[in-house]
Kinemage of the C-alpha trace (Angstrom):
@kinemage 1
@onewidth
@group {chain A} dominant
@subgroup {mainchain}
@vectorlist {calphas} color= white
{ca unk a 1} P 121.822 -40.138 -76.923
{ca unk a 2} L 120.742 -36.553 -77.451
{ca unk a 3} L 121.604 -35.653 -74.134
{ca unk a 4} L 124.224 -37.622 -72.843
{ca unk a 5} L 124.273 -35.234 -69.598
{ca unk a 6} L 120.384 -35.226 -68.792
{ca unk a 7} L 119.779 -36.089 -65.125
{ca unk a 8} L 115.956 -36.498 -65.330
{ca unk a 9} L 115.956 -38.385 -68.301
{ca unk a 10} L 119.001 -40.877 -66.451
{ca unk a 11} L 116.292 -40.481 -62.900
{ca unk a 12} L 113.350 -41.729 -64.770
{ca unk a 13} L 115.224 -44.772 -66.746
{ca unk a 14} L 116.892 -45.693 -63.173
{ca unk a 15} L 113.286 -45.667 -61.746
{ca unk a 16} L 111.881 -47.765 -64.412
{ca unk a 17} L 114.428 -49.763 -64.202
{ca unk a 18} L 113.432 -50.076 -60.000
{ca unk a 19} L 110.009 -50.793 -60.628
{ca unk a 20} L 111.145 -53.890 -62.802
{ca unk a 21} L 113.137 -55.007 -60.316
{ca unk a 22} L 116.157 -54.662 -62.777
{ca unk a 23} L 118.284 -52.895 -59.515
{ca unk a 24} L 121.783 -53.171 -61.111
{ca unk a 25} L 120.687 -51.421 -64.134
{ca unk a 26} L 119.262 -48.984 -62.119
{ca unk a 27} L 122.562 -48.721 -59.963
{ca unk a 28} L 123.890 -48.157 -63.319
{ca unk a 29} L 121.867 -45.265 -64.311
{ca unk a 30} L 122.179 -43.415 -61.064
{ca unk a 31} L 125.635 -43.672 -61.066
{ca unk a 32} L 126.145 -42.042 -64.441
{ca unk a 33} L 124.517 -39.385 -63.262
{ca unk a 34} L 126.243 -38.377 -60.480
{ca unk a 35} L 129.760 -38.415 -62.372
{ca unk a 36} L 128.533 -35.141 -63.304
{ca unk a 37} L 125.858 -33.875 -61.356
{ca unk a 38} L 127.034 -34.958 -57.507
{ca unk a 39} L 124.466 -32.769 -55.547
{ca unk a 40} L 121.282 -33.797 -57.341
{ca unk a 41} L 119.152 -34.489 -54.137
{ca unk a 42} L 116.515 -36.539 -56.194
{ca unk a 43} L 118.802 -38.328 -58.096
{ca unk a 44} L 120.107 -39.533 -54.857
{ca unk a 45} L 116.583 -39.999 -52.653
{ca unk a 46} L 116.070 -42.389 -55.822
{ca unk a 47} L 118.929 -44.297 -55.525
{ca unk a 48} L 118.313 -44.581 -51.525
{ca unk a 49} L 114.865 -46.151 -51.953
{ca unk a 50} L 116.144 -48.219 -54.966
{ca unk a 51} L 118.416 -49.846 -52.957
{ca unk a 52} L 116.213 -50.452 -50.131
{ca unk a 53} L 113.841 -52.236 -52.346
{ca unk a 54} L 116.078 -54.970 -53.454
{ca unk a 55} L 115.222 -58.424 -51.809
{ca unk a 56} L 115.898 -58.577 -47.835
{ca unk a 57} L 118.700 -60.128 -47.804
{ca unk a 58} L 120.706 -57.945 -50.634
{ca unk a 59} L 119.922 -55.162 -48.662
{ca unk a 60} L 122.967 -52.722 -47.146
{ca unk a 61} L 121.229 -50.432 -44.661
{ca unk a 62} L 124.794 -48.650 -44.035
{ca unk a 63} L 124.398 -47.456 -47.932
{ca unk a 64} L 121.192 -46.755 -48.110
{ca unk a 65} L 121.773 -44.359 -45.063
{ca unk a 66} L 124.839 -43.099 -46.719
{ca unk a 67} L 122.746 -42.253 -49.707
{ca unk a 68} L 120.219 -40.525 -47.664
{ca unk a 69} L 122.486 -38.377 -46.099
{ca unk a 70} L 124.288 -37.851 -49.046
{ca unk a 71} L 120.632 -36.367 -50.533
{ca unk a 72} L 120.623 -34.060 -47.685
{ca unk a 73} L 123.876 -32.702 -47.698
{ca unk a 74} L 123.062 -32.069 -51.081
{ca unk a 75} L 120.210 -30.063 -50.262
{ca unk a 76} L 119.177 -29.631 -47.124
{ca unk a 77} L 115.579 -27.907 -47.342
{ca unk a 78} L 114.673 -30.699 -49.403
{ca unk a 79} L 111.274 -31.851 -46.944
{ca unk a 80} L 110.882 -35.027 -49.725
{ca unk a 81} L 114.362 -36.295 -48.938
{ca unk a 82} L 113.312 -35.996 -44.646
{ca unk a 83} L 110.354 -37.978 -45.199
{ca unk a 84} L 111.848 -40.702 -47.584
{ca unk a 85} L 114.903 -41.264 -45.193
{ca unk a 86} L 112.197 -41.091 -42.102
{ca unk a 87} L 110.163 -43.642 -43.739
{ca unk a 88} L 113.076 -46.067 -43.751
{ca unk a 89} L 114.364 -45.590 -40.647
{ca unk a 90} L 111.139 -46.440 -39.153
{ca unk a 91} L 111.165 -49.448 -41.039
{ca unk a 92} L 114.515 -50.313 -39.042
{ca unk a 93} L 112.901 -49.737 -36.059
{ca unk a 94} L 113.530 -46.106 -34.738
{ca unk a 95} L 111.067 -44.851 -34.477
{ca unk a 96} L 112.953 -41.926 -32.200
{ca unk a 97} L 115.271 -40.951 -35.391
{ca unk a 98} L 112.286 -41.289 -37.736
{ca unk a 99} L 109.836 -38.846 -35.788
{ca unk a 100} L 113.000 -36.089 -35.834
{ca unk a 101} L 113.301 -36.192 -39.127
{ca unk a 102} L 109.596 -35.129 -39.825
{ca unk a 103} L 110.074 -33.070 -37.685
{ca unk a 104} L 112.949 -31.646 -39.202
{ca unk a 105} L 110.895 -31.734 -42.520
{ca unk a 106} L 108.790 -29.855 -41.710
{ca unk a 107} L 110.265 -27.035 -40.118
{ca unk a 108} L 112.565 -26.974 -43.865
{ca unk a 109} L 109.296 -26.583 -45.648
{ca unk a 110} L 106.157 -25.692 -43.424
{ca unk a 111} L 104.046 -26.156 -46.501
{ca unk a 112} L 105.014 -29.686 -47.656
{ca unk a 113} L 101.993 -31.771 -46.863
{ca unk a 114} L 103.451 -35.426 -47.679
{ca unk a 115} L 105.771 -34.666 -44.696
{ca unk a 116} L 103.016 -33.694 -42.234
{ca unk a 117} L 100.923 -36.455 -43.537
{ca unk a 118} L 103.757 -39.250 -42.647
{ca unk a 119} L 104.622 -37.837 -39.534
{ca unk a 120} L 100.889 -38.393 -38.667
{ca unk a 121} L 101.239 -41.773 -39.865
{ca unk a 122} L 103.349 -42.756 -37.675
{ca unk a 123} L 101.844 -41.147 -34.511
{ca unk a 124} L 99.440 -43.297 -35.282
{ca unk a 125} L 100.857 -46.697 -35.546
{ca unk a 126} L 103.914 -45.851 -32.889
{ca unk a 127} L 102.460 -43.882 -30.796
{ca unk a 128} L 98.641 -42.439 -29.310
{ca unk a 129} L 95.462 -40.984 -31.753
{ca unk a 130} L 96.158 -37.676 -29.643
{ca unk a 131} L 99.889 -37.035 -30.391
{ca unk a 132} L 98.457 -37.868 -34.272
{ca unk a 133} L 95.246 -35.441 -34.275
{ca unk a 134} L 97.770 -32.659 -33.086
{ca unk a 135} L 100.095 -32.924 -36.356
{ca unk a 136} L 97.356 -33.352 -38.764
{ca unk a 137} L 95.654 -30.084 -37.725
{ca unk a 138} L 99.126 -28.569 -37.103
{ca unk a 139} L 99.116 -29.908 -40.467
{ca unk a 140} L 96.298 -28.491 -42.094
{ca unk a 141} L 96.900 -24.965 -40.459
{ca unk a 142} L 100.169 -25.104 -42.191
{ca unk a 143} L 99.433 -26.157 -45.222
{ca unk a 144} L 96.277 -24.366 -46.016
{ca unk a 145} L 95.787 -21.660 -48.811
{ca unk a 146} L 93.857 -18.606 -48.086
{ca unk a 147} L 91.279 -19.370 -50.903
{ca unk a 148} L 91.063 -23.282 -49.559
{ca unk a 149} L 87.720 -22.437 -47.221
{ca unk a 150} L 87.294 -24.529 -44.262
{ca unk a 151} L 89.256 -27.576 -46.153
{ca unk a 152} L 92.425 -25.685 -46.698
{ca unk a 153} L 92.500 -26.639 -50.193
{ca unk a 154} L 94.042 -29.345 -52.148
{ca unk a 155} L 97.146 -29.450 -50.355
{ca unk a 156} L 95.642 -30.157 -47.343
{ca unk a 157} L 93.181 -33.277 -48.685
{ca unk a 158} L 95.942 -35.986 -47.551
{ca unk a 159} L 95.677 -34.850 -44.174
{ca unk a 160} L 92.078 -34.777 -43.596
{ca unk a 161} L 92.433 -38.524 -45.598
{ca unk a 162} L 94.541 -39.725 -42.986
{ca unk a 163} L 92.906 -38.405 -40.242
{ca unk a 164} L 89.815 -40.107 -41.240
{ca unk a 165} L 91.308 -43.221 -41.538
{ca unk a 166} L 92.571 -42.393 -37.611
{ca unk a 167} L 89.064 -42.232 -36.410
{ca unk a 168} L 87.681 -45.192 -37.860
{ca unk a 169} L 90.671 -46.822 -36.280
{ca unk a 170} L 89.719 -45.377 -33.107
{ca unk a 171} L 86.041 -46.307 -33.369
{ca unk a 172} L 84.686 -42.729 -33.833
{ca unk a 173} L 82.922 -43.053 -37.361
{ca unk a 174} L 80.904 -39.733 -37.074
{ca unk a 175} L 84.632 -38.016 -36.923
{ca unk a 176} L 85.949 -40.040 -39.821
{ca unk a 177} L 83.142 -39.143 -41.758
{ca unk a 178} L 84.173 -35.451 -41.344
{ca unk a 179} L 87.118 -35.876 -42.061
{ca unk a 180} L 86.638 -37.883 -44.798
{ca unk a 181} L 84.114 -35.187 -46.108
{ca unk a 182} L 86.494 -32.428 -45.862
{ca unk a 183} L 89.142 -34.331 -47.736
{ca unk a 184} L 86.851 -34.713 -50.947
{ca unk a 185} L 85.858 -30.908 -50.507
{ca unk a 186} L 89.239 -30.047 -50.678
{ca unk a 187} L 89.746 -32.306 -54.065
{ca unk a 188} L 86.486 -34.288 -55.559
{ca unk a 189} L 88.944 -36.879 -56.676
{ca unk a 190} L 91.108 -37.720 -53.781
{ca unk a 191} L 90.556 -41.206 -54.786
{ca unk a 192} L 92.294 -42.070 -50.980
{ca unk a 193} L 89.911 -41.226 -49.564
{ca unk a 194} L 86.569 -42.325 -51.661
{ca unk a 195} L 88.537 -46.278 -50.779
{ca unk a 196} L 88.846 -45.578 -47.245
{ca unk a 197} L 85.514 -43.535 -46.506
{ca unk a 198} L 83.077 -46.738 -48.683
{ca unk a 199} L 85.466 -49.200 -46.862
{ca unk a 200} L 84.992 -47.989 -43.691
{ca unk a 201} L 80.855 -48.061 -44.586
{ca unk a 202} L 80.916 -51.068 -46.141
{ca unk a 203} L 82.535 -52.537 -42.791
{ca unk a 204} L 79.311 -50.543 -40.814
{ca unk a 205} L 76.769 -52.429 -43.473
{ca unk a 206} L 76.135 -48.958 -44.791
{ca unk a 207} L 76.140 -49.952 -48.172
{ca unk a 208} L 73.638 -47.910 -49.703
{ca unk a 209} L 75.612 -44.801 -48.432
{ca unk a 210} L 79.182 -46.775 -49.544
{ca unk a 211} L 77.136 -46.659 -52.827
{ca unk a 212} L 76.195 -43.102 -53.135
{ca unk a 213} L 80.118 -41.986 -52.135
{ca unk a 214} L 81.218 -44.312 -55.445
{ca unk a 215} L 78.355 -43.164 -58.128
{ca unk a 216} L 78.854 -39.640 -56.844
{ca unk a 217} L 82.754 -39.505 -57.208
{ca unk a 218} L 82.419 -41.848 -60.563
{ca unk a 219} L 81.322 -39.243 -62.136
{ca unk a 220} L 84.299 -36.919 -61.749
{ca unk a 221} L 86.577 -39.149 -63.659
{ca unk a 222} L 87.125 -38.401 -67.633
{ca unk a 223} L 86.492 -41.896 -68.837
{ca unk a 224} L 89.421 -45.181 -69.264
{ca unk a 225} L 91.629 -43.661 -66.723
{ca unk a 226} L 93.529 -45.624 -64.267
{ca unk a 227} L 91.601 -43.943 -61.093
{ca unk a 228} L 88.498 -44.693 -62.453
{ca unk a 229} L 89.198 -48.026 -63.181
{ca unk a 230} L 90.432 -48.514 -59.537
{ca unk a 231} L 87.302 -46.929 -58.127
{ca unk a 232} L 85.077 -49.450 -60.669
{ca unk a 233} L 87.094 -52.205 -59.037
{ca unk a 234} L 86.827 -51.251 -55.580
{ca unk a 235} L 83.130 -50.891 -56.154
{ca unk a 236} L 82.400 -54.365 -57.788
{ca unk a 237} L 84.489 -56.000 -54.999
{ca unk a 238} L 82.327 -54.255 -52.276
{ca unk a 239} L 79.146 -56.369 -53.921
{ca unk a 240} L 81.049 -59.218 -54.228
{ca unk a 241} L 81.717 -59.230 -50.545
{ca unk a 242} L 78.605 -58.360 -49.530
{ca unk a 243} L 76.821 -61.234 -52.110
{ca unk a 244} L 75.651 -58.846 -54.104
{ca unk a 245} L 76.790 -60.695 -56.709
{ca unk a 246} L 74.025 -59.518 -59.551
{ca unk a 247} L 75.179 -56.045 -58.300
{ca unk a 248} L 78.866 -56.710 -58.732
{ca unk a 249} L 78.043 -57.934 -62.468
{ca unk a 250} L 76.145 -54.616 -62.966
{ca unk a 251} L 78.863 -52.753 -62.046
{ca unk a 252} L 81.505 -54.721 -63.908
{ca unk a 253} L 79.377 -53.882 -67.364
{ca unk a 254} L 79.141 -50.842 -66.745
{ca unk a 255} L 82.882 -50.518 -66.461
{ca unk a 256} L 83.355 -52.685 -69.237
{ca unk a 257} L 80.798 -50.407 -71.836
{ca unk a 258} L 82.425 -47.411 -71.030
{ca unk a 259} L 86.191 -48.460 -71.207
{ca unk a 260} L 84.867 -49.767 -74.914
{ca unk a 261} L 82.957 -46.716 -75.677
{ca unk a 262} L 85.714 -44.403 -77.724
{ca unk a 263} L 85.783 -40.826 -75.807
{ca unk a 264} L 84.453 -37.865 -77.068
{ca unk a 265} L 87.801 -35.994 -77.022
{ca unk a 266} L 89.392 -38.765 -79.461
{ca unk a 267} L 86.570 -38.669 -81.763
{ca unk a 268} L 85.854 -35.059 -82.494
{ca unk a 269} L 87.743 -32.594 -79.786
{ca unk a 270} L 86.183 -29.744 -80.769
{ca unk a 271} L 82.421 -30.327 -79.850
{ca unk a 272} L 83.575 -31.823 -76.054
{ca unk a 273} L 81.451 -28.561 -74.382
{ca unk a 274} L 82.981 -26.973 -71.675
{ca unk a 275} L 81.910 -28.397 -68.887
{ca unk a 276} L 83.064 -31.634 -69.811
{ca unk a 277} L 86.549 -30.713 -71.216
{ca unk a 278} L 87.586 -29.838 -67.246
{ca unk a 279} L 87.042 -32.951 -66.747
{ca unk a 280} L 89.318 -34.661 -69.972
{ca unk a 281} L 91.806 -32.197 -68.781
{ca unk a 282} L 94.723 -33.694 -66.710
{ca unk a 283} L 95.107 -32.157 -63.441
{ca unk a 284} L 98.363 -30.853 -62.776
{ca unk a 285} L 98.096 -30.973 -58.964
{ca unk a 286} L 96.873 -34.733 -58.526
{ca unk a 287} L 95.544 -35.451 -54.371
{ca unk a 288} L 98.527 -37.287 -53.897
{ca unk a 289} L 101.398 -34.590 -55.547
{ca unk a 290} L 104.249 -34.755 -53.134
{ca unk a 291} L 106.650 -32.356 -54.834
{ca unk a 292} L 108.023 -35.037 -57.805
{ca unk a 293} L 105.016 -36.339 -59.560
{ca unk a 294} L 101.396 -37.145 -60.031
{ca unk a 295} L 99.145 -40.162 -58.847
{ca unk a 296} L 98.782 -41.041 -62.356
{ca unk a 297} L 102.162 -41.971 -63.041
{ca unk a 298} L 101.816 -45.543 -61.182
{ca unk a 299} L 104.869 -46.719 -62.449
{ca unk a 300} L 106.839 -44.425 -59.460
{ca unk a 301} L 104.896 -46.100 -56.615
{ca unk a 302} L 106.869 -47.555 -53.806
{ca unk a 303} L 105.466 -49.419 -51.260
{ca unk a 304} L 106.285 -48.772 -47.593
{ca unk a 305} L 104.086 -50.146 -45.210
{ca unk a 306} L 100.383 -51.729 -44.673
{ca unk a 307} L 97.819 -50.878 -42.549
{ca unk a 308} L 95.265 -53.464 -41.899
{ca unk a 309} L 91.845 -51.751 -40.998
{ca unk a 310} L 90.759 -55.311 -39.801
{ca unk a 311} L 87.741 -54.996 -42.099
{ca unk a 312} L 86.300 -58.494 -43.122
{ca unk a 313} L 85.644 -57.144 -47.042
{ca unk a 314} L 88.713 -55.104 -47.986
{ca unk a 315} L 92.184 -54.968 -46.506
{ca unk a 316} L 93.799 -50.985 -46.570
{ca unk a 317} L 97.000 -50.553 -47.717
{ca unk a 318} L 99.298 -47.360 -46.973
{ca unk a 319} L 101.508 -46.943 -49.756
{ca unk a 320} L 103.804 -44.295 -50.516
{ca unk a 321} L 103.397 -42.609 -53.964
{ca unk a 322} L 105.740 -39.711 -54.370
{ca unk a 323} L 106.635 -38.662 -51.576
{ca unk a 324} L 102.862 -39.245 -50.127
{ca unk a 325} L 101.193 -41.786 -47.791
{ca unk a 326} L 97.684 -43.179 -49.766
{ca unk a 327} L 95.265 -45.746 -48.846
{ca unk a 328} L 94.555 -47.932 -52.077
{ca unk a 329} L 93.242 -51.370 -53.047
{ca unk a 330} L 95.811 -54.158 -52.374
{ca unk a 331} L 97.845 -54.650 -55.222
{ca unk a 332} L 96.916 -58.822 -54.917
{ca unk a 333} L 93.028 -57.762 -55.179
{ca unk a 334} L 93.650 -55.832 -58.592
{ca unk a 335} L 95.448 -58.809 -59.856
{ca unk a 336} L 92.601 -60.937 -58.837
{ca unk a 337} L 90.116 -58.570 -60.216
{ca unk a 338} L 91.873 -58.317 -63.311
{ca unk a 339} L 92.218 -61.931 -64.132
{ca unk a 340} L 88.464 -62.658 -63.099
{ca unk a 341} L 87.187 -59.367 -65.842
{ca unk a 342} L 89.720 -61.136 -67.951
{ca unk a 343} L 87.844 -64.729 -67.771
{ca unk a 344} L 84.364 -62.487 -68.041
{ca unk a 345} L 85.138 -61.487 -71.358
C-alpha cells in the first residue's frame, strides 16, 4: 500500500504465495507486476518455476517455456534465468537443450557458480564422471578469487561439494574426501557438504570420523539457527541408524539445552567478545548464494530433482535453493525428526 509499484515487494509475496501452494494468488501477484515493469527478468524466472510447480497435471509446459524465454529476452546475461530454464528442460527430457543452455550460462557470466555447478549435475546423472570432472574444475578455475588459495574461495565451495558427491558415486572415497575437504576450506559452513561428506562415512562405518566432521563444524554455527538445527538432526539420525540409540539421545539434549539456553547477543550484546560476535553475525555470502538470496531464507527453496546415494542410513537429496544445486536431509526425515523431538518433550 505504500508502494503500489514495488516489484520486489510484489516478487517476494508471489513467492510466498508459491511455497504455500496458493499458485493463483501468486499468478496474481506476478501479473501486477509486469503491467508496469515488463522486462523484470526475476520477476519472470519466478513466475516460470511457479508455474511449473503446480500439480502435474495443471501444468502448461508451452507457458512455462514462454515465460522462460520471456526472462531472457528480458535480459539476456542473466546466467540465473539459463540455469532455471535448463533445469526444467531437463526435467522434460532434453537433456541436449538443457546442457546448451549451461553452456550458454556460463559463457553470459563466467563467474556464476550455481550455473557451473548444475551443468556438472547433470554430466553426472546424463552423461559420464569424466565429461562432469571437466566442468567442475573448468568450474573452479572460473570462478575462483585471487585471495581464495588452493579452494578458490567461497564461490567455488558448491563445486568442490558436488564433485565430492561425484566420487563417492563413482566409488573413489579418498577423492571425495578431497573434495569434500576443499569445499569446507573454502566456507567452514557449507552445510552441503558436512551432510554429504558424514553420509558418505557413515555409509563406510566410519563413524567416529562422521563424528569428528559434525562436532567440528557444530561449532561454527551461532546458536538456534536453522543450519544448526539441520546439522543436530542429521547427526542424531546417523546414531539412530547405526543403533546408537543412547548416542542419538545425547545428541538430541544437547540440541535441545542449547536451543533453550537464551543467547548471549539477546541478553546483553555488548559483552559478546569478539571472537564470538563473527560468529552471531549473519553472513552475507551464504555457501549456497546463487545471485538472489541466502540459504537461510528456506522459504525460497524449490525442489528439482533427487539423487539417491543408495546409502542404507540417509537418502541425499539435490535441491535447488536459489539458483544453486545442495545436498540436504530429505524434507520427510525432518518431519519425522521433528514430530519424534516433539513426542520427547
Amino acid at each position: 500500500e505504500a508502494d503500489p509499484r514495488c516489484s520486489a515487494a510484489y516478487l517476494q509475496l508471489g513467492v510466498m504465495e508459491s511455497d504455500c501452494g496458493n499458485y493463483d494468488r501468486a499468478k496474481e501477484c506476478f501479473e501486477k507486476v509486469l503491467k508496469f515493469d515488463q522486462r523484470n527478468s526475476r520477476v519472470l524466472q519466478a513466475y516460470a518455476i511457479m508455474e511449473s510447480r503446480r500439480p502435474r497435471e495443471d501444468v502448461d509446459s508451452r507457458r512455462v517455456l514462454d515465460l522462460f524465454e520471456r526472462a531472457l529476452k528480458a535480459n539476456p546475461r542473466d546466467a540465473g534465468v539459463y540455469q532455471a530454464y535448463a533445469l526444467y528442460v531437463a526435467e522434460l527430457g532434453d537433456i541436449d537443450s538443457a546442457r546448451n543452455l549451461l553452456k550458454r550460462g556460463t559463457e553470459v557470466d563466467k563467474r556464476h557458480a550455481p550455473v557451473w555447478q548444475a551443468w556438472g549435475v547433470l554430466e553426472t546423472r546424463y552423461s559420464t564422471a569424466k565429461n562432469a570432472r571437466d566442468v567442475f574444475q573448468q568450474g573452479i578455475w572460473a570462478c575462483a578469487s585471487s585471495c581464495g588459495g588452493q579452494s578458490g574461495g567461497r564461490r567455488c565451495a558448491r563445486l568442490w561439494q558436488a564433485w565430492g558427491v561425484l566420487e563417492a558415486q563413482e566409488g573413489d572415497h579418498a577423492a571425495a574426501r578431497r573434495c569434500f575437504s576443499r569445499a569446507l576450506d573454502a566456507d567452514p559452513r557449507n552445510v552441503a557438504a558436512v551432510t554429504a561428506w558424514t553420509l558418505m562415512e557413515a555409509d563406510l562405518g566410519n563413524y567416529a570420523d562422521a563424528r569428528s566432521i559434525f562436532e567440528r563444524t557444530l561449532k561454527l554455527f551461532p546458536p538456534q539457527s536453522d543450519d544448526k538445527l539441520s546439522l543436530w538432526r542429521a547427526y542424531e539420525v546417523m546414531e539412530e541408524r547405526a543403533g546408537n540409540t543412547s548416542a542419538a539421545q545425547q545428541i538430541f539434549q544437547r540440541s535441545m539445552r542449547e536451543a533453550m539456553t537464551p543467547r548471549d547477543d539477546e541478553v546483553n550484546p555488548n559483552n559478546i567478545p569478539p571472537t564470538m560476535n563473527e560468529l552471531l553475525i549473519s553472513d552475507p555470502q551464504s555457501p549456497v548464494n546463487g545471485d538472489l538470496l541466502s540459504i537461510k531464507e528456506k522459504s525460497n527453496e524449490v525442489e528439482v530433482s533427487r539423487w539417491n546415494t543408495g546409502s542404507n542410513n540417509l537418502d541425499a537429496e539435490v535441491w535447488i535453493n536459489n539458483g544453486s544445486i545442495e545436498g540436504k536431509l530429505p524434507q520427510k526425515m525432518m518431519k519425522k525428526l521433528r514430530n519424534d523431538g516433539a513426542n520427547r518433550r
